[in-house]
Structures are given as structure tokens and as C-alpha cells.
C-alpha positions in Angstrom: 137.8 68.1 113.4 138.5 71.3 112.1 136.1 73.9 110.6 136.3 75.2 107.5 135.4 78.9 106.5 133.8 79.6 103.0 134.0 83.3 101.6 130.6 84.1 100.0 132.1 86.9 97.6 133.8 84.3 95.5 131.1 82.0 95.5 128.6 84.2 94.5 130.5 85.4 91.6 131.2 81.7 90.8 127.3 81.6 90.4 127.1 84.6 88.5 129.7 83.3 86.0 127.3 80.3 85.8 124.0 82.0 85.6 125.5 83.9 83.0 126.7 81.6 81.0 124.0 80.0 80.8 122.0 83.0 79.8 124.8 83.0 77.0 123.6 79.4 76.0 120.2 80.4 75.8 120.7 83.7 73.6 122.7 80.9 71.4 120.0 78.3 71.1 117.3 81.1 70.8 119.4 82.5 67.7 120.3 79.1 66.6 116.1 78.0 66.5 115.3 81.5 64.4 117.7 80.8 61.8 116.2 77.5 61.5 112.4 78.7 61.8 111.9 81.6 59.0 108.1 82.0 60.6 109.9 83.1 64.1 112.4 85.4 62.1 109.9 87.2 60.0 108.1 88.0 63.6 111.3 89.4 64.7 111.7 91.6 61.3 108.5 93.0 61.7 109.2 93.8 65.5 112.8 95.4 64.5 114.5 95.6 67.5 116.6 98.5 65.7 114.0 100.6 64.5 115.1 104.1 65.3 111.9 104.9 67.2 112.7 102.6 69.9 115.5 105.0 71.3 115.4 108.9 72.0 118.6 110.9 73.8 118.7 112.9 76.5 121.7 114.1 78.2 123.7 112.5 75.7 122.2 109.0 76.7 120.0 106.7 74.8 117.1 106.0 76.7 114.1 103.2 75.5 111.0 104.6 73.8 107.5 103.4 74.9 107.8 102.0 71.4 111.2 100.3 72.8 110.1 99.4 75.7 106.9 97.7 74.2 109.6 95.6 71.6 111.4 94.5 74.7 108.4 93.2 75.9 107.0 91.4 72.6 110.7 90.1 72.6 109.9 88.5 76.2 106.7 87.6 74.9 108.2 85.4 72.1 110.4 83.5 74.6 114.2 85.7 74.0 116.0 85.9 76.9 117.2 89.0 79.0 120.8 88.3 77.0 119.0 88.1 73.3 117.1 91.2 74.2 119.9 92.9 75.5 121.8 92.3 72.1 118.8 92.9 69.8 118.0 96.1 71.3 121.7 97.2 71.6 121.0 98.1 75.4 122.9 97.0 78.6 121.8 94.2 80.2 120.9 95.8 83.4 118.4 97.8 81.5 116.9 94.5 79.5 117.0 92.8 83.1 115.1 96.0 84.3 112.5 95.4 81.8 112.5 91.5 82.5 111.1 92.2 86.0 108.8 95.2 84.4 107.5 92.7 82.0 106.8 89.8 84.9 105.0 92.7 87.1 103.1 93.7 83.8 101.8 90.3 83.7 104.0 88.4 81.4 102.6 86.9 78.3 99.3 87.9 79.5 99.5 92.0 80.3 98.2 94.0 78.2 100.2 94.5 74.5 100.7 98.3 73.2 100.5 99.5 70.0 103.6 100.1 68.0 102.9 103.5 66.5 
């Protein structure tokens, strides 16, 4: 018998690929039930994921607002993905991944909301 050796780099980009893509899938079938559902498209209007206040610059960088940061979390709150926020709120997704595990440590769909002023 001889023994095989298995790299973990390439595997674990394999399952990065996958997790990914699947992320993708999700973004899609999120996007794909608002079009079809106008009551979960007017929430998303009235949330406005590109609402100017959301963002502020510094150093030449766009950081989140607390306003931002609080629409990341309604997003999460309303079922979008770390991929659809990423793309609603025109920020990397590191960052919306960042504010994924923020969100979870907040307490999810149960912390407590912030106002949107």
C-alpha cells in the first residue's frame, strides 16, 4: 500500500470557491424573491442601502456610518446574505463579513435596532 499526501492549500481554496459560490447563489435567489415580492422591495427602498449618510471619508477611504453600519444590520435582519449586503452597500466583502460576525455578537435578529437619523 502506498500512502498518499493531500496539500491543504488547494483544498481549502477548492472550499472557498465553493462556499463562495454558493454565497453567489444565495445573493441570486435573495434578488430573484424581491423582485417577485414588492412588500420585501419597498422595505429595502425605505432602508436605501445607498443613501449617502451611510458612508463618510477619511484618508481618502470610505468608511461605514453608524447609520451604515445600522443598514447592514437591518439588511442581515431581513435575511440578505454577506454577498447581497456587500453589493447593496457598495462595500468589500471583508467589511460586510466584518459586520456579519458584529451583527451575530450584537445578538442577531434580536439586538437591539438603532435609529436611522
Amino acid at each position: 500500500m502506498t500512502s498518499t499526501t493531500i496539500e491543504l492549500a488547494p483544498v481549502c481554496k477548492a472550499l472557498d470557491d465553493i462556499a463562495s459560490a454558493m454565497e453567489r447563489a444565495l445573493a441570486g435567489i435573495t434578488t430573484l424573491r424581491a423582485l417577485l415580492s414588492p412588500e420585501e422591495q419597498k422595505q429595502e427602498t425605505e432602508l436605501d442601502p445607498k443613501d449617502p449618510r451611510n458612508k463618510y471619508e477619511i484618508g481618502g477611504l470610505m468608511k461605514l456610518t453608524e447609520r451604515g453600519i445600522e443598514i447592514c444590520y437591518r439588511l442581515f435582519d431581513a435575511g440578505k446574505t454577506r454577498y447581497a449586503v456587500k453589493e447593496l452597500m457598495d462595500i468589500s466583502f471583508g467589511a460586510a463579513d466584518h459586520r456579519f460576525k458584529a451583527w451575530e455578537k450584537a445578538g442577531g435578529v434580536n439586538r437591539e435596532k438603532m435609529p436611522l437619523d
